[in-house]
N, CA and C of each residue as an Amber inpcrd file, in Angstrom:
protein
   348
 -17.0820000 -18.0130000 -28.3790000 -18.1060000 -19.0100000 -28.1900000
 -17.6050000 -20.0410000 -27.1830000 -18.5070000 -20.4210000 -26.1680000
 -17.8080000 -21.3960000 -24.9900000 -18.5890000 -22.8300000 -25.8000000
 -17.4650000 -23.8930000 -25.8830000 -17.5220000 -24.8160000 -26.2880000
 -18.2890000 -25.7370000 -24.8470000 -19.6240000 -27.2100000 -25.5840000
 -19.8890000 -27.8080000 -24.4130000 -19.0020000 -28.0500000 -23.4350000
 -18.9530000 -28.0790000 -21.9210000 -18.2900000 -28.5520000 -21.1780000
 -17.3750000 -27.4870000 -20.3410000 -17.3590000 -26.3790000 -21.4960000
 -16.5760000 -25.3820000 -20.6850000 -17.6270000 -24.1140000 -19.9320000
 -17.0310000 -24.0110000 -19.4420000 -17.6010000 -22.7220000 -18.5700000
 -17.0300000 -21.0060000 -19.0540000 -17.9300000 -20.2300000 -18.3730000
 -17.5630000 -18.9760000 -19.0160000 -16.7020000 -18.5070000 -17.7780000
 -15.9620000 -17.6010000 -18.4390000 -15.3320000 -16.5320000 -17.7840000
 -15.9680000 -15.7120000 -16.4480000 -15.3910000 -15.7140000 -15.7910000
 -15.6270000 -15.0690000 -14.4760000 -15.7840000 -13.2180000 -15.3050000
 -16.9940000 -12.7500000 -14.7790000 -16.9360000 -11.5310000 -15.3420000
 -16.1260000 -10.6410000 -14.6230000 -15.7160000  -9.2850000 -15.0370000
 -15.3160000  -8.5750000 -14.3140000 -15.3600000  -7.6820000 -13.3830000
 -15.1980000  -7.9720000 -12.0860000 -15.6260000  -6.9530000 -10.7440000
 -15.0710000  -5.9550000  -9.9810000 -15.1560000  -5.3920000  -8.9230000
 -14.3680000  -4.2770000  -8.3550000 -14.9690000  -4.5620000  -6.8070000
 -14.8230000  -5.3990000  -5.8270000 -15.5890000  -4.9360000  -4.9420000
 -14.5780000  -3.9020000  -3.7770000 -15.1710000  -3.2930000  -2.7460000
 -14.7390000  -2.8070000  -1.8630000 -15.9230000  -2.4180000  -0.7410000
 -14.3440000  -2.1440000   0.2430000 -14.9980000  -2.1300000   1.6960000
 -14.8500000  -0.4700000   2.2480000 -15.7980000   0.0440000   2.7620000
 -15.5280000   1.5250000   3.3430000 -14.9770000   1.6800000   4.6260000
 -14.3220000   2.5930000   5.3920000 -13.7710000   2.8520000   6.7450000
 -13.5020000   3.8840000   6.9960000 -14.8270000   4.5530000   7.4180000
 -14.6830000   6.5680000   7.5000000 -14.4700000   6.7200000   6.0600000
 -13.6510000   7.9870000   5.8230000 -13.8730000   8.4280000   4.1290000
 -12.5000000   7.8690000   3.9420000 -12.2730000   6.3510000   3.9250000
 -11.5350000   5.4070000   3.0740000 -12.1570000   4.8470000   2.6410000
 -12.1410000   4.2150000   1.1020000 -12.5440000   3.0530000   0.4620000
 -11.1530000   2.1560000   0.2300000 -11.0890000   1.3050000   0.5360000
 -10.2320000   0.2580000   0.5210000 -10.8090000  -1.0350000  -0.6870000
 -10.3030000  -0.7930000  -2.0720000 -10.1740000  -1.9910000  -3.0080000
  -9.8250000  -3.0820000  -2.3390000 -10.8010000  -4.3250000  -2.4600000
 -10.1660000  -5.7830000  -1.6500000 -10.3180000  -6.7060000  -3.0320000
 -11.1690000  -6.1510000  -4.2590000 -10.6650000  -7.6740000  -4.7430000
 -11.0830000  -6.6940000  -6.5220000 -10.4030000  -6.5340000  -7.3810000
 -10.5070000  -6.0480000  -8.7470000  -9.9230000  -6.9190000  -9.5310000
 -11.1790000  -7.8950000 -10.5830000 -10.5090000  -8.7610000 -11.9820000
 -11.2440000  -8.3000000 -13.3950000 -10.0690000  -8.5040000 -13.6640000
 -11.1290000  -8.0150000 -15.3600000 -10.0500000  -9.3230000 -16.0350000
 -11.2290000 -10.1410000 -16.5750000 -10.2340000 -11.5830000 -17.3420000
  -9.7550000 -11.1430000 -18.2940000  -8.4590000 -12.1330000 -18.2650000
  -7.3600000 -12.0970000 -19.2950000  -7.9470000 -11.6620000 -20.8300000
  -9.3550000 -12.1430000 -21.2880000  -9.2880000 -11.8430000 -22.4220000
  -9.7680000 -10.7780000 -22.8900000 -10.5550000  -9.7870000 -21.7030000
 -11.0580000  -8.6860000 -22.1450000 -10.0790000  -7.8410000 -21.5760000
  -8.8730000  -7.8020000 -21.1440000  -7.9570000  -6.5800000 -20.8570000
  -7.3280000  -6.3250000 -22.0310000  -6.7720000  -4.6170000 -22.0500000
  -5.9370000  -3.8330000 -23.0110000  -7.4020000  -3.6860000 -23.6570000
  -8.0730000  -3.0290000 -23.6240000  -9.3620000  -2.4590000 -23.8930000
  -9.8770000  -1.2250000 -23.1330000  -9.0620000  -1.3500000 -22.1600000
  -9.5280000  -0.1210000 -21.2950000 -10.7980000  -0.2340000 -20.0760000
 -11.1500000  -1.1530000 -20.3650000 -12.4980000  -1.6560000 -19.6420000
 -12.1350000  -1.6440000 -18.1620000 -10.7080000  -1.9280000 -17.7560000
 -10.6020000  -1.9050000 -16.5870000 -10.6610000  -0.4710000 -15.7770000
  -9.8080000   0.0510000 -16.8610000  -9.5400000   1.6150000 -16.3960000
 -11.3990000   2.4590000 -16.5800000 -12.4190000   2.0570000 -17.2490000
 -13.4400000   2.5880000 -17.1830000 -14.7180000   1.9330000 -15.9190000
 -14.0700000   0.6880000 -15.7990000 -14.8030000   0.1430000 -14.4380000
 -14.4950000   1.1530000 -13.2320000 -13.2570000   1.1600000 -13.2080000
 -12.5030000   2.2540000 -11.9700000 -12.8620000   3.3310000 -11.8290000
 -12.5920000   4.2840000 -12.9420000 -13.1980000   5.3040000 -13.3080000
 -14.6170000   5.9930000 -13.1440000 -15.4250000   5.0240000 -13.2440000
 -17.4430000   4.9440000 -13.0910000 -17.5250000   4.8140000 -11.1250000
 -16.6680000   3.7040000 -10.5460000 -16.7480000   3.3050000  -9.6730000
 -16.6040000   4.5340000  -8.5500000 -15.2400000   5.1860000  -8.9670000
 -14.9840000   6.5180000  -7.9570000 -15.8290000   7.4980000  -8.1730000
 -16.5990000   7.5610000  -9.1110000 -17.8450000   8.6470000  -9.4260000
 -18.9110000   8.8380000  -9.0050000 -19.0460000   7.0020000  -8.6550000
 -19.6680000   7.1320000  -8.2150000 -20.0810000   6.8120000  -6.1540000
 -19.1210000   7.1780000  -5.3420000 -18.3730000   7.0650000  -4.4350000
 -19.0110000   7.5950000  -3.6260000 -19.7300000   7.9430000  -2.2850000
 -20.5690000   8.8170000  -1.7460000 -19.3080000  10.1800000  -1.3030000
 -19.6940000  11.0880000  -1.1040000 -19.2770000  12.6690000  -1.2870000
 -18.0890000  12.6690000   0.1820000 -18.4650000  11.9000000   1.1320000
 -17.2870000  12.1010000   2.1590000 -16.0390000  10.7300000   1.9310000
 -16.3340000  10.2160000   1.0700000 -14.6430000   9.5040000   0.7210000
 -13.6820000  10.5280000   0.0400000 -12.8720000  10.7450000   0.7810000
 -11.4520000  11.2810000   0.4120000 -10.4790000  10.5170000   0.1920000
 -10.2290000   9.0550000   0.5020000  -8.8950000   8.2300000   0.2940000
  -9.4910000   7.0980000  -0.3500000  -8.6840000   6.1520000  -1.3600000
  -9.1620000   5.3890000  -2.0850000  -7.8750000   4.0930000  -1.6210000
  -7.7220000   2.9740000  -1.0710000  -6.3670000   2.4820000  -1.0000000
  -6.9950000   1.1650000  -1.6990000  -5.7980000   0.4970000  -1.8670000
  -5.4760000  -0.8990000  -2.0780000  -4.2450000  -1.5440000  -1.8940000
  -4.1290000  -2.7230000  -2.0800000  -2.7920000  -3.3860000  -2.3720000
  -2.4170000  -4.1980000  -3.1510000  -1.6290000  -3.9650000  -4.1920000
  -1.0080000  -4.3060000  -4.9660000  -0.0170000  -5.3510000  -5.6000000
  -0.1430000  -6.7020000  -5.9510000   1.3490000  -7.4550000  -5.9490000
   2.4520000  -6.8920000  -6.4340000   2.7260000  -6.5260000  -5.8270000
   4.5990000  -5.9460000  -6.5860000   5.6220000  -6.8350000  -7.2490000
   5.3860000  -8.4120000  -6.9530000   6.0980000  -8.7520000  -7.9950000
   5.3400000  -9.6670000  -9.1970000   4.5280000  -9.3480000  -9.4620000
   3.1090000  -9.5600000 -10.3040000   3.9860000  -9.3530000 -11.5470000
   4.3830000 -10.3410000 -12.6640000   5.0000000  -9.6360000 -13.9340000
   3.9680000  -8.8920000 -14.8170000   2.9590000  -8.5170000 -14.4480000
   1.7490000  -8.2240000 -15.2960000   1.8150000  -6.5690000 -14.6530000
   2.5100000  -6.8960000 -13.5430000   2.6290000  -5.0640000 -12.9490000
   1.7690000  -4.2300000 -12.5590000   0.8930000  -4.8530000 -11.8490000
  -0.5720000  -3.6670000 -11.3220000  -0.2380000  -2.6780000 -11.4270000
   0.6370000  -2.7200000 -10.5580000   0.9970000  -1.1700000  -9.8980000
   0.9880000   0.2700000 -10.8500000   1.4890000  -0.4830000 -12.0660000
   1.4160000   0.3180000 -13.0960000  -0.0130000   1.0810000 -13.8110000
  -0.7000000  -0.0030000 -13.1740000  -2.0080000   0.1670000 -14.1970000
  -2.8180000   0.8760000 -12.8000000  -2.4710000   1.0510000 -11.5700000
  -3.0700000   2.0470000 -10.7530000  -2.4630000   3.3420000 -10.8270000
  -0.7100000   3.2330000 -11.0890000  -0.5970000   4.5170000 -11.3260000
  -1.2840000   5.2680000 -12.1920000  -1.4160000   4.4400000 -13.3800000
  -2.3970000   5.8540000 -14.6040000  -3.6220000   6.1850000 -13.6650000
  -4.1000000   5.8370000 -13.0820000  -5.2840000   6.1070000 -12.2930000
  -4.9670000   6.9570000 -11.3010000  -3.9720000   7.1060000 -11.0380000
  -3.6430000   8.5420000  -9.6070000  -2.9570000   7.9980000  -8.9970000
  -3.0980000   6.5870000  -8.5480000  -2.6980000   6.1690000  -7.4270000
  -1.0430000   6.1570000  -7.3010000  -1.0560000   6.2000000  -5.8170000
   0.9940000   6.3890000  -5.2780000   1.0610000   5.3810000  -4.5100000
   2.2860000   5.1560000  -4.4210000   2.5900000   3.6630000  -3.3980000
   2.7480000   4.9500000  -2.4360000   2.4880000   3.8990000  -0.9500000
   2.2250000   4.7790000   0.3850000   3.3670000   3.2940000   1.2160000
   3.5010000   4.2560000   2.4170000   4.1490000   2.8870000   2.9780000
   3.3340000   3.3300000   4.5090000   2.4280000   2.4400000   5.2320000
   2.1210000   3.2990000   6.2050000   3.1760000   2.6710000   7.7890000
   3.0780000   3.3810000   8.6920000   3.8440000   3.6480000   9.8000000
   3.5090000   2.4020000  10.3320000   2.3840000   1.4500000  10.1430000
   1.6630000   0.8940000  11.7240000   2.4490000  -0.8030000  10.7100000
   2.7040000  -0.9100000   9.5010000   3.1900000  -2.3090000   8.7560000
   4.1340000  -2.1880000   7.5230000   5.0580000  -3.0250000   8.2580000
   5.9620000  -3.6820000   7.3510000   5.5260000  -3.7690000   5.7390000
   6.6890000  -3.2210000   5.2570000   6.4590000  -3.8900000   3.7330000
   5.8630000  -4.9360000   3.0280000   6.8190000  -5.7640000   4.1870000
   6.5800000  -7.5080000   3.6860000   7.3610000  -7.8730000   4.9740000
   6.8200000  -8.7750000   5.1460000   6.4370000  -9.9940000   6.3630000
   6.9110000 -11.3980000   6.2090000   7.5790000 -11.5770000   6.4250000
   8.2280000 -13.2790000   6.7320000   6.5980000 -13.8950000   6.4100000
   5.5760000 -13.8160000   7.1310000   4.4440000 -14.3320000   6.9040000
   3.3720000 -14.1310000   5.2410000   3.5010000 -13.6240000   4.3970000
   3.4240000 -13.0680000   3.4570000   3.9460000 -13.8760000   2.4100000
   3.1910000 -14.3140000   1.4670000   4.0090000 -15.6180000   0.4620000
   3.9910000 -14.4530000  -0.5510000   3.0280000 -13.2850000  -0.9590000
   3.6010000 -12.4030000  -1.8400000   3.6990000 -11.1300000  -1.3130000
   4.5690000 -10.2460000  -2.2090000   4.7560000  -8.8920000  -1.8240000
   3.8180000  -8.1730000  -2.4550000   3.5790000  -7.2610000  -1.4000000
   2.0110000  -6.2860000  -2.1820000   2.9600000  -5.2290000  -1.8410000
   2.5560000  -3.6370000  -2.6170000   2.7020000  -2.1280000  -2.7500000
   1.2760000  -1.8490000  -2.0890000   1.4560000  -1.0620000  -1.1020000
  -0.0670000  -0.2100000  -0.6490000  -0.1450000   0.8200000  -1.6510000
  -1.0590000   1.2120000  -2.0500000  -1.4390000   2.4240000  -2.9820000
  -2.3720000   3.1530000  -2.5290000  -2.4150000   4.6070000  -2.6020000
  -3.7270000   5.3080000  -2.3230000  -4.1770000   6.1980000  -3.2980000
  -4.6440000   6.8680000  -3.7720000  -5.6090000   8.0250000  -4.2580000
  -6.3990000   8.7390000  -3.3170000  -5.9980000  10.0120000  -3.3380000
  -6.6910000  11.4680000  -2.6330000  -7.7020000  11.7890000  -3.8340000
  -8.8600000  11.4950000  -3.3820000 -10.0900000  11.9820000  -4.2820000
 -10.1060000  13.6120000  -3.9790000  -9.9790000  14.7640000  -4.9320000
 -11.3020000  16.4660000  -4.6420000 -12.1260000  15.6400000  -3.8000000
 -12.3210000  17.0670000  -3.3580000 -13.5600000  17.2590000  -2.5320000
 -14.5570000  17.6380000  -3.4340000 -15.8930000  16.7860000  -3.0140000
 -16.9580000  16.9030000  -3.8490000 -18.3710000  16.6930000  -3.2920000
 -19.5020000  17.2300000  -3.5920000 -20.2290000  17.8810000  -3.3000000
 -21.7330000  16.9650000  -3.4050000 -22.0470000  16.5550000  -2.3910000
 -23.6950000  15.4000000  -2.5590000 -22.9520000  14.0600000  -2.2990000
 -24.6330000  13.3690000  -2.8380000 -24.2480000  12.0010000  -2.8420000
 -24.9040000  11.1520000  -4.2830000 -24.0660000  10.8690000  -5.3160000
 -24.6770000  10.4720000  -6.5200000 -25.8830000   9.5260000  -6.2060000
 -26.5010000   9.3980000  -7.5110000 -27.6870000   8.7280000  -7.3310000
 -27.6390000   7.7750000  -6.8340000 -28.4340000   7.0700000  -5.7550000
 -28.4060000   5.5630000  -5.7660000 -27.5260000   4.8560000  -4.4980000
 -27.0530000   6.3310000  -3.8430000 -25.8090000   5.8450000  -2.7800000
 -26.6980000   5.8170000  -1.6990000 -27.0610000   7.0030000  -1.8200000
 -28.1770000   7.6170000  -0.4540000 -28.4700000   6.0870000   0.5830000
């Protein structure tokens, strides 16, 4: 129950940006009080399903020194740390360290409802 004066919780989102058959995660929260429920892992889950049929790569980036440990919670999801050729790990310019991650989606067939 939100007491007068307080405000509610930011709900939980997933947005992303496409680039050819990459989807690139730019911003995923699920608040502190509804995680360890799984809700995150079933937001994710619905989200790549529903994905139009020529995405093959799924990336994001990750804080790596996050004590809460993303990285972990993308691995159950498929995802691998990638390091790509064209950037540095981490950057003098960079106040935190991120892990790039990707997921290789199957190949799959149409375009679910609603993408068209």
């Amino acid at each position: 129950m939100i007491e007068k004066g307080e405000s509610s919780p930011p709900p939980p989102c997933l947005q992303s940006v496409a680039a050819g058959d990459t989807v690139w995660i730019t911003r995923f929260f699920v608040p502190q009080d509804l995680r360890g429920r799984h809700l995150g892992t079933t937001i994710v889950r619905n989200w790549e399903k529903n994905l139009p049929a020529h995405v093959r790569t799924v990336r994001l980036r990750a804080p790596a020194t996050d004590p809460a440990c993303p990285g972990l919670f993308w691995q159950k999801l498929g995802f691998r740390p990638v390091q790509p050729d064209s950037e540095p790990a981490f950057s003098e310019f960079d106040l935190t360290r991120f892990s790039e991650m990707e997921k290789h989606l199957p190949a799959r067939s149409g375009t679910p409802a609603g993408m068209a």
